[in-house]
C-alpha positions as CSV (number, residue, x, y, z in Angstrom):
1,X,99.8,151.3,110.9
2,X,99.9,152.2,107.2
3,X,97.1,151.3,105.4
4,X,97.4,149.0,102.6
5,X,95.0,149.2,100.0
6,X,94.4,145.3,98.9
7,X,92.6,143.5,95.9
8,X,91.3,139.9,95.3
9,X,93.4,137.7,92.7
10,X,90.1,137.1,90.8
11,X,86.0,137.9,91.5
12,X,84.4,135.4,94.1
13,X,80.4,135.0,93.7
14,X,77.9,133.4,96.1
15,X,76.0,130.8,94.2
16,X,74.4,129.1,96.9
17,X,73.4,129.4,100.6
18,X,71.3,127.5,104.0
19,X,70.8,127.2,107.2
20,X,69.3,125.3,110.0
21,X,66.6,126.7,111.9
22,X,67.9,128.1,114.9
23,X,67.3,127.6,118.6
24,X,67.1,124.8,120.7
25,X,67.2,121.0,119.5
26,X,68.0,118.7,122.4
27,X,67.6,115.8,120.3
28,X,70.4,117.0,117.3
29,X,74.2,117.5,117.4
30,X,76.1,120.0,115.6
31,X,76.6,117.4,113.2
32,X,73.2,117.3,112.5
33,X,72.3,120.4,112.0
34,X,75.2,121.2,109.9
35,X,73.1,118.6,107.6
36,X,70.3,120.2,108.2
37,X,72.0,123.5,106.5
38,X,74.2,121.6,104.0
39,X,71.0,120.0,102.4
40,X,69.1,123.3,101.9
41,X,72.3,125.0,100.5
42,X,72.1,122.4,98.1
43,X,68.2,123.1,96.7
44,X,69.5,126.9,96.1
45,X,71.3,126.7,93.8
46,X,68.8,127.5,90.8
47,X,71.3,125.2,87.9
48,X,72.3,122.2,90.1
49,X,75.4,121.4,91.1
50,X,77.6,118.4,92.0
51,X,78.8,118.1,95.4
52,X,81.5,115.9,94.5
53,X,83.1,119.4,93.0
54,X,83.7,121.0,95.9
55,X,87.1,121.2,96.7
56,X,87.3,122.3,100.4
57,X,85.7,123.1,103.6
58,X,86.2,125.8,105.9
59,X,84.0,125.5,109.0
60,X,83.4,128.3,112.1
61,X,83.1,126.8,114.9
62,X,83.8,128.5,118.4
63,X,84.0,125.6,120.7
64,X,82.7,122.1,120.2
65,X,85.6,120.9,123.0
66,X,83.6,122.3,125.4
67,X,79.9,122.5,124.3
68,X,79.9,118.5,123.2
69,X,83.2,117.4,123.9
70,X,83.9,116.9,120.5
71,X,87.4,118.5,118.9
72,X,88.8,117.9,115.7
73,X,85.2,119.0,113.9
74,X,85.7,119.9,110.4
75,X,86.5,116.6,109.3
76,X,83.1,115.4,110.9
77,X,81.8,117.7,109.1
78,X,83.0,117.0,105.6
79,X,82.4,113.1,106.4
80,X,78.7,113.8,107.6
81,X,78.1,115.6,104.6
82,X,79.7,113.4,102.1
83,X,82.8,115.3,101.3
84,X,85.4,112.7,102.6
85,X,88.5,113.1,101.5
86,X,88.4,116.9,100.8
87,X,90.8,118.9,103.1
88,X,88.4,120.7,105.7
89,X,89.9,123.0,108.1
90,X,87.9,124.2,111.3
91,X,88.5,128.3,112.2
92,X,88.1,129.4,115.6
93,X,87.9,133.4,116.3
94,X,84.9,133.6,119.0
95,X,82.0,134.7,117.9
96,X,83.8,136.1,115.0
97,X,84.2,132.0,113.6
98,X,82.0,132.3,110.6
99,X,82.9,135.2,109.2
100,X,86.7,134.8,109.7
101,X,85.8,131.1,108.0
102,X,84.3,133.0,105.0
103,X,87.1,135.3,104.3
104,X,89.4,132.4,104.3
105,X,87.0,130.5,102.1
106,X,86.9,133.7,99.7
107,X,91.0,134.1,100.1
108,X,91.2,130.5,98.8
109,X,89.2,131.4,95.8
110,X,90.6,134.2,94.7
111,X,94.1,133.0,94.7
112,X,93.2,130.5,92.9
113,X,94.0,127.5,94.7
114,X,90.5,126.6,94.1
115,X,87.5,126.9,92.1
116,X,84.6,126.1,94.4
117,X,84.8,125.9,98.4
118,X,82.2,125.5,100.6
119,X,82.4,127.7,103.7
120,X,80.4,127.2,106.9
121,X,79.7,127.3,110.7
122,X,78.0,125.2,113.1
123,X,77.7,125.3,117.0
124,X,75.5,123.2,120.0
125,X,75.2,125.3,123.0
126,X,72.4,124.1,124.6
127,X,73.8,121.3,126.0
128,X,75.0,122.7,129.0
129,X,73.7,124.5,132.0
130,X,73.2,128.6,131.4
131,X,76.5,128.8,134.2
132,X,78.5,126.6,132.0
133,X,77.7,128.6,128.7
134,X,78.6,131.3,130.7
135,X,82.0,129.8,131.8
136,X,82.7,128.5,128.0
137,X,82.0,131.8,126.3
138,X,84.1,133.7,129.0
139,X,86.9,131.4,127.9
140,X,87.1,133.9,124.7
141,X,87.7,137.0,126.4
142,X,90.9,137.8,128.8
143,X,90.9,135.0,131.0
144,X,93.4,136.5,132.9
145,X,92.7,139.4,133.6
146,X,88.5,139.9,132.7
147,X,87.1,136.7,133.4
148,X,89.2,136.4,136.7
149,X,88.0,139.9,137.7
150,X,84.7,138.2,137.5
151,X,83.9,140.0,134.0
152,X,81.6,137.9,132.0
153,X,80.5,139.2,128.0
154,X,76.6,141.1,129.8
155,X,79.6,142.3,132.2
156,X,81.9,143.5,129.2
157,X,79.4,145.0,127.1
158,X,77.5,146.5,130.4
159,X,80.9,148.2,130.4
160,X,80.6,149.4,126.6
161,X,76.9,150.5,127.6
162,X,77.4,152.3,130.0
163,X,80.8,154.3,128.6
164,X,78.0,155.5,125.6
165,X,76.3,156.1,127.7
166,X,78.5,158.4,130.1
167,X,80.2,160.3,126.4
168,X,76.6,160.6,124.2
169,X,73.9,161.2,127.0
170,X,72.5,157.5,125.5
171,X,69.9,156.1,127.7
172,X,68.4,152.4,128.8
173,X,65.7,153.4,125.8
174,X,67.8,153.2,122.9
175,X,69.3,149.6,123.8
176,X,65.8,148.6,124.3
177,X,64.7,150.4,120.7
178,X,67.2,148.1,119.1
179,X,65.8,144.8,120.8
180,X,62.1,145.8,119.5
181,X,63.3,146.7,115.9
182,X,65.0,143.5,115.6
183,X,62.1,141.6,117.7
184,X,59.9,142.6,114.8
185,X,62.2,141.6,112.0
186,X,62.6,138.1,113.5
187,X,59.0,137.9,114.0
188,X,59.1,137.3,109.9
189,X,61.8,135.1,110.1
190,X,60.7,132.0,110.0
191,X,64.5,130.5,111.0
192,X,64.9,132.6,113.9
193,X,64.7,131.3,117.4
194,X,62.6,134.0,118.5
195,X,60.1,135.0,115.3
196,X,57.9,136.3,117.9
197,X,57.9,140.2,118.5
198,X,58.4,141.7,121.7
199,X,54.8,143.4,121.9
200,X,53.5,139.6,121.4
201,X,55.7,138.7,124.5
202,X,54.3,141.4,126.6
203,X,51.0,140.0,125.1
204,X,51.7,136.4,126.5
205,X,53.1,137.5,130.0
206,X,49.3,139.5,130.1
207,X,47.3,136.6,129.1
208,X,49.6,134.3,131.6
209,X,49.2,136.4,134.3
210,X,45.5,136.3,133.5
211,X,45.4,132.9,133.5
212,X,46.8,132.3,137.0
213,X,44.9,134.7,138.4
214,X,47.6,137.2,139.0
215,X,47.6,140.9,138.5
216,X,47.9,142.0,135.0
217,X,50.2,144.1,134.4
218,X,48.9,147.7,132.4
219,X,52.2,148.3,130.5
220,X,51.3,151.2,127.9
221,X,53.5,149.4,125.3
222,X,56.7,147.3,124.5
223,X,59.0,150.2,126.1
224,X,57.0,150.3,129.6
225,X,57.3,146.0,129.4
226,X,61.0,146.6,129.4
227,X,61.5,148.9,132.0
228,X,59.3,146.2,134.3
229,X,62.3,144.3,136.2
230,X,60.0,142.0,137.1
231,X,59.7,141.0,133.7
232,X,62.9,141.8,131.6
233,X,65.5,141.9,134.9
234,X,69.1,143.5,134.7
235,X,71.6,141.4,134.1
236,X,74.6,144.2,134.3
237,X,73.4,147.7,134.7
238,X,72.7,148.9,131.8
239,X,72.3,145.4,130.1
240,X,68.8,143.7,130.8
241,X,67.4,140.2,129.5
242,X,65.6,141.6,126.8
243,X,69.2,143.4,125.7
244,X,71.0,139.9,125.5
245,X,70.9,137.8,122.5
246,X,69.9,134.3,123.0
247,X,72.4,130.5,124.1
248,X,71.2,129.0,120.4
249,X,72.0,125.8,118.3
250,X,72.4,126.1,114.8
251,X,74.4,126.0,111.7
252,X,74.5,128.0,108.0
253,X,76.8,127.5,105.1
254,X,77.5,128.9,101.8
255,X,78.8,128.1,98.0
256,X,81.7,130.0,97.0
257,X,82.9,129.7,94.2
258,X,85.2,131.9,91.0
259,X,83.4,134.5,89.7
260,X,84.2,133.6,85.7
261,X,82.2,130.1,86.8
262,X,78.9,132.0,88.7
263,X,76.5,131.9,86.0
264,X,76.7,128.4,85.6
265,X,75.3,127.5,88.8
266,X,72.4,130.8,88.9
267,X,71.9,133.5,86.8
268,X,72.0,136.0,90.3
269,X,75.0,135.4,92.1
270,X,76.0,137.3,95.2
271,X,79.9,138.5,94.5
272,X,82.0,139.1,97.1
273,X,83.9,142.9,96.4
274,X,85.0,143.2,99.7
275,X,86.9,141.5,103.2
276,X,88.4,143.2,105.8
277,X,89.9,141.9,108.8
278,X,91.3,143.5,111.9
279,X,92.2,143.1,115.8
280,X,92.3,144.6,118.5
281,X,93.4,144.5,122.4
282,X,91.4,143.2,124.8
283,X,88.5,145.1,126.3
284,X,90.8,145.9,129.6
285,X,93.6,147.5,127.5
286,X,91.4,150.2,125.5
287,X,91.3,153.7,126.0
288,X,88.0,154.3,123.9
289,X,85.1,151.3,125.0
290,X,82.8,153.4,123.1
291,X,84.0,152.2,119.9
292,X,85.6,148.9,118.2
293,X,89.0,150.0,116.4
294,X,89.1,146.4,114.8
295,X,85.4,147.5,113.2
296,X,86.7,150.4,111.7
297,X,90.1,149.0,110.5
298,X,88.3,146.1,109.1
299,X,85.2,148.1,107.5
300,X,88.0,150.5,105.8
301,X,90.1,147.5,104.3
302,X,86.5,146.1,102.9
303,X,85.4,149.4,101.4
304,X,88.3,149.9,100.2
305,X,88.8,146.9,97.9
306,X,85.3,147.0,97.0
307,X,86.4,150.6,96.0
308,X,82.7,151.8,97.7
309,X,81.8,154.0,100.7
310,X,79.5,153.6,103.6
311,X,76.9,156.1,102.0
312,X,76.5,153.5,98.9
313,X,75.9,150.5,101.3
314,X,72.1,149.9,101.4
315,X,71.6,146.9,103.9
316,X,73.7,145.7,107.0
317,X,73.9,143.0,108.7
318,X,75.7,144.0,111.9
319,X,77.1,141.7,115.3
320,X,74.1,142.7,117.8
321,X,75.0,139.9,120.4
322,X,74.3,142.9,122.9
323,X,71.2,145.9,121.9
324,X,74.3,148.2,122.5
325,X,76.9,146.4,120.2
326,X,74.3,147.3,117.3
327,X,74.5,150.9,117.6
328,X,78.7,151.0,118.0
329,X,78.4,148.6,114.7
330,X,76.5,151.6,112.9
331,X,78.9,153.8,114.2
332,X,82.2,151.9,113.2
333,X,80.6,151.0,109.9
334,X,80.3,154.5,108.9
335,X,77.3,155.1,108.4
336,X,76.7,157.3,111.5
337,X,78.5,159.5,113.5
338,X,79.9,159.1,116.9
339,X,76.9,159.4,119.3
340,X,74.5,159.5,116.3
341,X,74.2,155.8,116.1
342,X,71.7,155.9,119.1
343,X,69.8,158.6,117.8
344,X,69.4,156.2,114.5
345,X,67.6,153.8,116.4
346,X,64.9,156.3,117.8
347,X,64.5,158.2,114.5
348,X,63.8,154.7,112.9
349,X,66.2,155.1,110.5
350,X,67.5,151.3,110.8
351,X,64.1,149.9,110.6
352,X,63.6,147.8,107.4
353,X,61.8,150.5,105.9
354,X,64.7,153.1,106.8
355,X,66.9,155.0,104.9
356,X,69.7,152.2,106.2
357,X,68.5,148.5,107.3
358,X,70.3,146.6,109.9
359,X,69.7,143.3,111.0
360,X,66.5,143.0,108.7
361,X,67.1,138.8,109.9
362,X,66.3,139.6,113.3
363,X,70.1,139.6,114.4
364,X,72.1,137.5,116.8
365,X,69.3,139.3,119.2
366,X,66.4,137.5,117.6
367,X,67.2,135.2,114.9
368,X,69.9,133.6,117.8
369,X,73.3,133.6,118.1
370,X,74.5,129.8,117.8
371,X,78.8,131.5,117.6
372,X,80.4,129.2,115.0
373,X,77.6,129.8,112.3
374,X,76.2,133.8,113.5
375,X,78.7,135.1,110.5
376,X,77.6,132.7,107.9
377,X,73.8,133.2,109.0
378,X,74.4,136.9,108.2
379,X,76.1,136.4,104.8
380,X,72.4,134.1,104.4
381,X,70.7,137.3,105.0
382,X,72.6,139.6,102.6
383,X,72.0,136.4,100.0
384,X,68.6,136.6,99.9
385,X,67.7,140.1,100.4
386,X,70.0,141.1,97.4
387,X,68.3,138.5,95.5
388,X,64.7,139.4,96.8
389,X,64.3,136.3,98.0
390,X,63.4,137.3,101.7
391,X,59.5,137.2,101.8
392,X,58.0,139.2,104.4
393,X,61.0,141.1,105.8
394,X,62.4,141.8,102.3
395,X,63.5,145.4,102.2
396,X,61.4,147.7,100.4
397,X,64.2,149.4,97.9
398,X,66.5,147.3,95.6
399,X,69.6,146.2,97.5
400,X,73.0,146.4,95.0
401,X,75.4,146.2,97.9
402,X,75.5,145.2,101.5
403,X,77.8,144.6,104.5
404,X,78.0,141.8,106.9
405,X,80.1,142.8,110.1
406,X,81.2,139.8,112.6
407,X,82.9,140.5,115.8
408,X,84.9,137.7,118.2
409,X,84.1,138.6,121.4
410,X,84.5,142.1,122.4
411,X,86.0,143.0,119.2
412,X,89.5,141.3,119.7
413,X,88.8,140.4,115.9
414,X,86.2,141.5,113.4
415,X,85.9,140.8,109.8
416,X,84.0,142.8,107.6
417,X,82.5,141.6,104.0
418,X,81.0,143.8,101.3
419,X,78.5,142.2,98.9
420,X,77.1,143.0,95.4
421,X,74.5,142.2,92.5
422,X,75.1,143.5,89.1
């Protein structure tokens, strides 16, 4: 494929961003907590604005058909919100639903079409039975010839695992690494589903254990916790519980609107410089499982029209639905070397205090991964640690540009955004 280097019409700016909390509400729809999201998008905008001037809606959403039995959902969306009789259109791409939402929120602005869209993603999972989550997500990878193999997505990305693990001499340690790096960026996150760190679970499972007069366990530390399968079991060898982000409810949206209209709504918007988006075959078909081709097709298109390179990108928010999915991200994204992404991890250079920060939310592995809205929640991240606006986890070095990277299932499609403030 020749590469084509592309170019927005006109500037799109970020003026305004929320989310829901996420985890698990048994009492709220996706409806609801699209709300929830919609209401504290509205309080961030520093100027004001008037909702009655948005002019569309693109929402992520993965699969309501199955989760609530309720299709047809950006409409419900727009007329929950007040935005009846603007033209909403709901995008579907896997886990990939957000972010593929977003860049057809940001094409929409920069050809002109419109002036101010709002783009979001929403998704109730907890609904139904872990088996049936299981079932519906599976639905998004080859159905016929993965999921009737038996393949579900620990199953796929066990596959991934342990193909890294097989070329780079990668062990069970550096997936866990990832899972306590993020645990302890969520733990500040007051939206995440688990803001807990993983040394506080080992804590709890101690003073549990304790409790009921059991043996307590003497791990050393959080890395001796996870290698107890009583405790964090295997899922699909190499995969354990602990590797495996999170069945989550939730729902994020964003302001987009033309870049020559930003200041009046704040006087730090977030622009948009980049989008990328690629696919790819299905898992089955590939002859490389240690890497995502879509990633780097998708990363290169970004960088490309944001005219930047992976060394100049300070912050990342990467697709970490799987401790080993993180460290192929950092590898696709250029910022390390094949192989080299592990040894990132264990030389703590992704840490928020690191030369390069991923996942400083917590990730789909701690902050939860509800699909339709994990690519929107990201761009949420990106929004307020380029703004400074990220209390306890913000990053300790200024932040002009970031990446947000969101991948639909195995990587059949990712979509890539790069993000700046002047």
């Amino acid at each position: 494929m020749v590469m084509k280097k592309r170019k927005l019409g006109r500037g799109v700016a970020m003026v305004g961003a929320g989310m829901s909390k996420f985890g698990a509400f048994p009492d709220k729809t996706s409806r609801d907590l699209f709300a929830e999201a919609f209401g504290e998008m509205e309080k961030s905008v520093d100027k004001g604005f008037d909702p009655r001037d948005i002019e569309s809606l693109y929402i992520g959403n993965f699969s309501s058909d199955l989760f609530e039995g309720q299709g047809h959902t950006a409409p419900i969306m727009a007329d929950w919100v007040g935005l009846v009789p603007r033209p909403a259109t709901r995008v579907e791409d896997a886990c990939a639903s957000g972010g593929v939402a977003l860049i057809q929120g940001v094409i929409a602005v920069a050809s002109g079409m419109y002036d101010m869209v709002l783009v979001g993603g929403t998704e109730k999972m907890t609904n139904l039975p872990t088996e049936r989550v299981t079932d519906t997500l599976a639905a998004a990878s080859d159905v016929l010839y993965e999921a009737a193999a038996g393949f579900t997505f620990p199953g796929l990305y066990a596959s991934i695992a342990s193909a890294y693990m097989a070329r780079h001499g990668a062990t069970e340690e550096h997936f866990m690494r990832v899972g306590v790096k993020n645990h302890e960026n969520g733990a500040l996150n007051p939206k995440a589903q688990f803001n807990t760190s993983i040394a506080n679970f080992m804590k709890r499972r101690q003073a549990k254990c304790q409790e009921q007069g059991q043996p307590v366990p003497d791990w050393k530390d959080e890395i001796d916790f996870l290698k107890d399968a009583a405790f964090n079991p295997m899922v699909a060898w190499p995969m354990r519980l602990f590797d495996c982000s999170p069945i989550t409810d939730g729902a994020a949206c964003v302001l987009l609107v033309a870049e020559s209209l930003a200041k009046s709504f704040t006087d730090t918007p977030v622009h948009i410089i980049g989008a990328g988006q690629a696919s790819d075959h299905a898992l089955h078909e590939r002859a490389d499982l240690t890497s995502i081709g879509a990633a780097r097709l998708a990363a290169q298109q970004a960088y490309d029209m944001a005219g930047v390179r992976p060394v100049d990108i300070r912050i990342a928010e990467v697709h970490d639905c799987f401790t080993i999915a993180e460290i192929v991200a950092t590898e696709d994204l250029g910022f390390f070397y094949p192989g080299h992404g592990a040894r990132a991890i264990m030389e703590g250079l992704t840490r928020r205090d690191g030369v390069k920060p991923i996942n400083t939310s917590g990730g789909l592995k701690s902050k939860g991964h509800p699909v339709g809205a994990s690519g929107i929640g990201q761009a949420i991240e990106v929004w307020h640690q380029m703004r400074g606006q990220a209390g306890k986890r913000q990053v300790p070095m200024d932040v002009p540009l970031a990446v947000t990277h969101n991948v639909g299932a195995t990587g059949g499609t990712c979509v890539v955004h790069v993000y700046e403030r002047r």
